[in-house]
N, C-alpha and C positions, 0 to 999 in steps of 0.2 A: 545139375545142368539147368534146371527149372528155375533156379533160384536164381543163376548166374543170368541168363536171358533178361527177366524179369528187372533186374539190377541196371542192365544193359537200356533197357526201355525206357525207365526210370531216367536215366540221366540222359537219354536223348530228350524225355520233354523236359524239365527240368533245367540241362543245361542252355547257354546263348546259342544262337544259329548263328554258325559258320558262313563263311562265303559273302560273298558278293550280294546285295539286295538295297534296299533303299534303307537308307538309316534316317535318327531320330531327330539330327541336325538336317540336314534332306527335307525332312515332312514339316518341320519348324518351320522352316527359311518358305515353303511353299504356303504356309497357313499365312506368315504376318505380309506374304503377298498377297494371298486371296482375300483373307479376311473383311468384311466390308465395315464390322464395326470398329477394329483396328483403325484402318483408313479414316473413317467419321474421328475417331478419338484423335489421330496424327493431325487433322484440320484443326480440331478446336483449339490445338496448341499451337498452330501455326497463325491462328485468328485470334489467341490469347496476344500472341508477341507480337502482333499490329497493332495492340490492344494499346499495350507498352508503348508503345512509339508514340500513339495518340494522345496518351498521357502528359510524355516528356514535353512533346510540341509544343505545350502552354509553357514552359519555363526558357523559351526560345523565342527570338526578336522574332515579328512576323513584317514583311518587308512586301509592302504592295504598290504597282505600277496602275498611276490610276490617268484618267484620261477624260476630256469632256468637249462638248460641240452644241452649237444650236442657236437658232436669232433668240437675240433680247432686245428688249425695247426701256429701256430705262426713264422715267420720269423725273428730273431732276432741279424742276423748276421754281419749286418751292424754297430751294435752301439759296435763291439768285446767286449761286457760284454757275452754273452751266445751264444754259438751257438748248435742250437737244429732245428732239421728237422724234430723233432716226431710229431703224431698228438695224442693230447691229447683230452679226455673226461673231458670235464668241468663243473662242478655241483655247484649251488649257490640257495641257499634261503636267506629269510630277510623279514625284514618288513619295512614299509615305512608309515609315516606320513604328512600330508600336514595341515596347520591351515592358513587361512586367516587373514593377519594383517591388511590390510587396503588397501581398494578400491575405497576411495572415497564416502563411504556410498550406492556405490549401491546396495549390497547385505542385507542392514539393511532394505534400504526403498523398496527391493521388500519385503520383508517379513512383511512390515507394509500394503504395500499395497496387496499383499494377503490376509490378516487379516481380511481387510475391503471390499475384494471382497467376500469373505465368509460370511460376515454380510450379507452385499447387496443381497446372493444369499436366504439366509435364512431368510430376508423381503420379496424377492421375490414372496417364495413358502409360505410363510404364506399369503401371499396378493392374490395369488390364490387359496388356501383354503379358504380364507375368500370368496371370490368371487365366487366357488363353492358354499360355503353352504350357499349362499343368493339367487344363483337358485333355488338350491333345494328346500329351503323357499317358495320359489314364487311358485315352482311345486306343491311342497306340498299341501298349501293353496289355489293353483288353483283344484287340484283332488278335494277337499272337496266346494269350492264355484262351481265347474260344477254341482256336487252331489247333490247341494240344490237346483240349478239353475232350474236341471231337475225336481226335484217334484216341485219348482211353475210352471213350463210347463206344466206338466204333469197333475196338476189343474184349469190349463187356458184353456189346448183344451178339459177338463171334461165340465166347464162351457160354451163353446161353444156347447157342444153336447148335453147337456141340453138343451138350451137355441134353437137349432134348433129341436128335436125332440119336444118341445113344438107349434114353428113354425110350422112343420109339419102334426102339430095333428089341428090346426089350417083352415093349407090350405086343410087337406084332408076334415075340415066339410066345405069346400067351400071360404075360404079365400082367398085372394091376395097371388101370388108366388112370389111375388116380394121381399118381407121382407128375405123369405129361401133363394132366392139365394144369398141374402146380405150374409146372414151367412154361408151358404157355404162359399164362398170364404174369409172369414173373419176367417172361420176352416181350412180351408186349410193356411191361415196364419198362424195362430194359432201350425199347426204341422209342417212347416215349422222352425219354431221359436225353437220344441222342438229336429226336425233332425239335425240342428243345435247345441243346446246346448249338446246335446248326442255326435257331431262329434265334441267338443269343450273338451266336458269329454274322451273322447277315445284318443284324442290328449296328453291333460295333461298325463293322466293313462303313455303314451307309451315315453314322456320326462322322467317321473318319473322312471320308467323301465332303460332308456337311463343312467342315472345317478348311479342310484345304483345298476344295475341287478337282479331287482328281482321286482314284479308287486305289487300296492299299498293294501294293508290288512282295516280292518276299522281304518283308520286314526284320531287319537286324536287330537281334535283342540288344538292347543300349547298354554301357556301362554305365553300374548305377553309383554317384556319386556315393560320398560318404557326409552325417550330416552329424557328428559326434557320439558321442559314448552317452552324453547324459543331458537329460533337458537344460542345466545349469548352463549347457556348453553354447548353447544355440543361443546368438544375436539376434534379435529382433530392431537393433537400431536404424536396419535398412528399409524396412515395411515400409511400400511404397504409401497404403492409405493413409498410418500414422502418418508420413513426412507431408503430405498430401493436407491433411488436418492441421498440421503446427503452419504450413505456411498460408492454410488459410488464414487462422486466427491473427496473423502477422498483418495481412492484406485489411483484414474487420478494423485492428487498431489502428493501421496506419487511416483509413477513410474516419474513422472514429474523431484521427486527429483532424480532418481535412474539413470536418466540418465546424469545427470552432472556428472558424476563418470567414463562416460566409457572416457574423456579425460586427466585424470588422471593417473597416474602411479597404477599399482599392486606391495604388498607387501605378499610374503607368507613364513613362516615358514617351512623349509621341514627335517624331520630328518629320518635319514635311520641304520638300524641293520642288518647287513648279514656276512652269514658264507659262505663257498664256499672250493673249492678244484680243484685246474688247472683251477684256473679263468684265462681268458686272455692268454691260452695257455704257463701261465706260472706256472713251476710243482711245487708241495708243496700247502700248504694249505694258505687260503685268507680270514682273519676276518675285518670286514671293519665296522665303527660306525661313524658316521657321524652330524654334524645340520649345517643347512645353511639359511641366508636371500636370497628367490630367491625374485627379481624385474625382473617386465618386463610394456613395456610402449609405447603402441602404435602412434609413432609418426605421420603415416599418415593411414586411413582406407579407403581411396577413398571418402569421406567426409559422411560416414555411425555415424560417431559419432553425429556430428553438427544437419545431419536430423533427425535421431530418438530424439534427444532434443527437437525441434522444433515440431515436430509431438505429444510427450508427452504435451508439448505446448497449442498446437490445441484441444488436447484431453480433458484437463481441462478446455477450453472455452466449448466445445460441452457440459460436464456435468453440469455446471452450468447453462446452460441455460435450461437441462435437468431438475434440481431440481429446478428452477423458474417455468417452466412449470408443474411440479410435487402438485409444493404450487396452482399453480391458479387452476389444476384440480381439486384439492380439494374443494377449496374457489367457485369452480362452480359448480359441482354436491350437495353440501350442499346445496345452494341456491334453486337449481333446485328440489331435494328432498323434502327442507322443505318445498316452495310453492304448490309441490303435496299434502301434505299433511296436510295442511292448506285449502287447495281444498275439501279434501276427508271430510275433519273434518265438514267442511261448506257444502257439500253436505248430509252427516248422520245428521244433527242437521235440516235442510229443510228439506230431505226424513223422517223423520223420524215423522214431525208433518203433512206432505202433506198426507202418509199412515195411520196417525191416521183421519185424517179427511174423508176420503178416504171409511175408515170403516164405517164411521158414516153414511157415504150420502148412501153408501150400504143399509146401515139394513133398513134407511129411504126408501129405494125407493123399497125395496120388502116388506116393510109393506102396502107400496100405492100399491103397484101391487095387494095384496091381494084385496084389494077394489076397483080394479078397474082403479085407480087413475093413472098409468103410464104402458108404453109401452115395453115390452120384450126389446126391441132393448135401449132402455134408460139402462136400468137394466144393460144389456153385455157392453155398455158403459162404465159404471163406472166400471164393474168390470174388462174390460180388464185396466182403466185406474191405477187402485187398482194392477194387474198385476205389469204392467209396474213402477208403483213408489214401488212396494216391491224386482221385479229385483234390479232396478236401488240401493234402499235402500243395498240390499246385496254385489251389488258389490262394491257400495262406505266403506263401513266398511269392507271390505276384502281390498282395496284400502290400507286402513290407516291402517291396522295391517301390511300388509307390508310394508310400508312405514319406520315400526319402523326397521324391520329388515334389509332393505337398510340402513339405514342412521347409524343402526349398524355394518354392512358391511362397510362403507365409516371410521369410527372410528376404525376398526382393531379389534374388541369385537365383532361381532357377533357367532364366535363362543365358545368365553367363554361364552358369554350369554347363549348358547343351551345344552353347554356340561359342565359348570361348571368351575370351579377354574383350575383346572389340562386340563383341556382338552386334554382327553385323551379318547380313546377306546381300550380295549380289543386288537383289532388285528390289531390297524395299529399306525405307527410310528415304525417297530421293524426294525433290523438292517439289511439291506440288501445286507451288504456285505457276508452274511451268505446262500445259496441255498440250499434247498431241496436234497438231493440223488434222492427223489423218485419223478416221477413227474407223477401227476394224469391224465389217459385217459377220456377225455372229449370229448362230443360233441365239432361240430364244431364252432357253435354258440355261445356255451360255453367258446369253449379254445380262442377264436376272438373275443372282446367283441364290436369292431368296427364293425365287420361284421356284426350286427344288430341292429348298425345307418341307421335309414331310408333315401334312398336319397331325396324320397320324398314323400307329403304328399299321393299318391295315395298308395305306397306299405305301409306307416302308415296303412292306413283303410283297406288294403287287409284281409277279412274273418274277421272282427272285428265289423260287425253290427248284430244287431238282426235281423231277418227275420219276425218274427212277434212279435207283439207289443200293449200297448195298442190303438197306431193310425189308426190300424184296422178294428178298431169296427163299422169305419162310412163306406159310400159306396167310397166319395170320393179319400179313400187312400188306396185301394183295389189294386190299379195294382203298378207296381212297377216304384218308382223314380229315375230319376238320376239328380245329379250335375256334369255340363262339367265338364272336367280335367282341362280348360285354367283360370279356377278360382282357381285353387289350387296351393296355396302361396309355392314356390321353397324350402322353409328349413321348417323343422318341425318348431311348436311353441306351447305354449300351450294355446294363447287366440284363434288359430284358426279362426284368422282372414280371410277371403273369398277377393278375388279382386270385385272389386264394392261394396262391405259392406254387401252384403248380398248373401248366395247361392240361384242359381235359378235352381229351380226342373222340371224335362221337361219327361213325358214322352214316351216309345217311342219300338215300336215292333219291326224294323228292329235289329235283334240281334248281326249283323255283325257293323251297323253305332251306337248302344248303348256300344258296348265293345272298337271301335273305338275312340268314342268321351265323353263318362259319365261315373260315377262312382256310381253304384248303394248306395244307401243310406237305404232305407226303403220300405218296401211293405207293 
């Protein structure tokens, strides 16, 4: 019956949660809303592709309405064709046209290379999107494995507390104190273990927060894609950074090209249409229509032409080495990913028959308890050991479900995997070259989504713990704990990792040297 229970418990943390709750396309679609660096990356692509436009415009007639007014006074008496002392008002409009006929190809190849600086920019911000929503994955899946973390805690300092009120009952008909204090201090591990996992869930919660604005609801465990059988299987032809890389280098040659052109002559078409009246201060009216080849041909520029060749040059080495180093990044985080998860895989397939075993020696050893036959402290043994391989079991299969979405991430699919074919949401992607009139009075916290990035982990946990708890209950955990500040890792994160591995909880009444030096945790 022990065993069965135990099995029971087992696959409620373990399996997805059921029901209604917020899902993992939900908390997506809400981050590439909120996100402000997202939104920064969507501009510079949007201000790439003006980019473009600015480029083209030189390989396009430029067409100007031009216009002019003013007295003149003409002197014309020297040449005895006219002589006139008047000063006249002279008035002239027209229009004027200018088309580039040939540059040398520079004007082609910046506009090729704009092109492909505008690809490059929009690999870019897809490759930080992706890279975004493989956090928020991890967050994700971090809130819900802290969440189960805590109730097998929360079942590990129950069995402690058992397990010494038994003691207790023990030493008060005259027994050895020696065994209770073992477990004291073995419960005081025990909540230790669980102040922790709690400051490990309040961590994640406040990532989670960070990302999308807005604090995690009941979280639906995601289905987790599939990402093949064998590292051979997995494409990387989609990596936003590599495509990101090739089309810069594309952009470096095409300008590369664009500058062999400035030592070349210019050829441009210019045609002019104007009407006028006492143009040039000379009286009577003045229709002038005109087209001309203008050239013009820089023969010496202070040697400005030669080094920007040379530096376009330079620049094409620096990119290729950029997308060489682009391929091996790839070629190494796959490595590295798929060996974690090769890892995880081999640790759920071990954990998973250590915890079956686990149960058995349990129910075994409280049937002999009944008869007599073994020793409370034997008993708390196995089941802290049962503990420990059902943690260690949840976080390695949390391990490997992310793992898939990394490695979906590193293929440029993770978030059509979350969001679908279109990958799209509602409210983000829309055009923002378009603003609001109206703009909504918010909080400050609100209108500053930065301003509540934590700087660090202490103002994270500011007001965010329970005061009382079920670790209460025993006498040991009655006054209140701290953990130093100089344990507390510099940037937020959500495994909440502690410096030395472990936080150490210290009591302590001076209230002036506790607010100085610790950070209250639990009472």
């Amino acid at each position: 019956m022990v065993l069965i229970r135990t099995l029971l418990f087992i696959g409620v943390l373990t399996l997805p949660i059921l029901g209604s709750g917020q899902t993992l396309k939900e908390a997506v679609c809400k981050m590439l809303e909120f996100e402000p660096e997202l939104n920064a990356a969507e501009y510079d692509t949007l201000s790439s592709r003006e980019e473009q436009i600015i480029a083209r415009s030189k390989l396009l007639p430029r067409l100007s309405l031009n216009s002019s007014g003013g007295p003149v006074n003409r002197d014309r008496s020297t040449d005895s064709l006219l002589r006139s002392g008047d000063t006249l008002f002279e008035r002239q409009v027209g229009v004027s046209i200018r088309q580039l006929l040939y540059d040398g190809g520079t004007s082609t190849n910046e506009a090729r290379a704009s092109r492909n600086a505008f690809l490059a920019q929009q690999y870019l911000e897809k490759g930080m999107v992706e890279s975004r929503v493989v956090d928020l994955v991890e967050v994700y899946l971090e809130v819900i494995r802290t969440e189960r973390q805590i109730r097998l805690a929360e079942r590990n300092v129950e069995n402690h507390e058992n397990m010494r009120n038994l003691l207790r009952e023990r030493t008060e008909a005259g027994g050895s104190r020696a065994d209770l204090a073992l477990i004291q201090g073995r419960l005081g591990l025990a909540v230790n273990t669980l102040a922790t996992t709690k400051l490990s869930y309040r961590l994640a919660v406040g990532r989670f927060e960070r990302l999308t604005g807005i604090m995690p609801g009941n979280l639906s465990y995601p289905s987790v894609p599939e990402v093949g059988n064998s590292v051979d299987a997995i494409d990387l032809s989609n990596n936003h950074n590599y495509l990101a890389a090739k089309e810069a280098l594309e952009s470096a040659k095409f300008r590369a090209k664009a500058t062999r052109g400035y030592t070349g002559p210019n050829l441009y078409l210019d045609g002019t249409a104007s009407t006028g009246e006492d143009v040039g201060g000379v009286r009577g009216g003045d229709n002038e229509l005109s087209a001309n080849i203008v050239a013009s041909w820089d023969l010496f520029a202070g040697g400005y032409n030669k080094a920007a060749e040379r530096k376009e040059k330079f620049q094409v080495g620096k990119y290729e080495e950029l997308l060489r180093a682009a391929d091996l990044e790839r070629q190494y985080n796959l490595s590295v990913l798929w060996q974690e998860r090769e890892g995880s895989a081999a640790s759920v397939r071990a954990l998973e028959t250590y915890a079956g075993e686990l149960d058995g020696v349990a129910s075994d050893y409280q049937e002999q308890f009944a008869v007599g036959r073994q020793e409370l402290l034997n008993i708390l043994d196995v089941q802290s050991e049962a503990y420990t391989a059902e943690s260690r079991l949840l976080d390695a299969k949390f391990d490997f479900d992310t793992s898939s979405y990394r490695i979906l991430g590193l293929q440029g699919t993770a978030t059509r995997a979350i969001l679908g074919p279109d990958e799209y949401c509602r409210r983000f992607g829309g055009d923002k070259s378009v603003h609001d009139d109206v703009m909504q009075q918010v909080t400050f916290d609100r209108a500053d989504p930065d301003s509540r990035v934590p700087l660090t982990q202490e103002y994270l946990m500011r007001d965010k713990f329970d005061t009382e708890g079920p670790e209460s209950d025993f006498p040991s955990a009655r006054e209140e704990y701290y953990v130093r500040k100089e344990q507390l890792p510099f940037e937020p994160s959500a495994d909440a990792k502690p410096k030395g591995g472990v936080f150490r909880l210290f009591k302590e009444t001076d209230g002036k040297r506790r607010a100085r030096e610790g950070m209250p945790i639990f009472k």
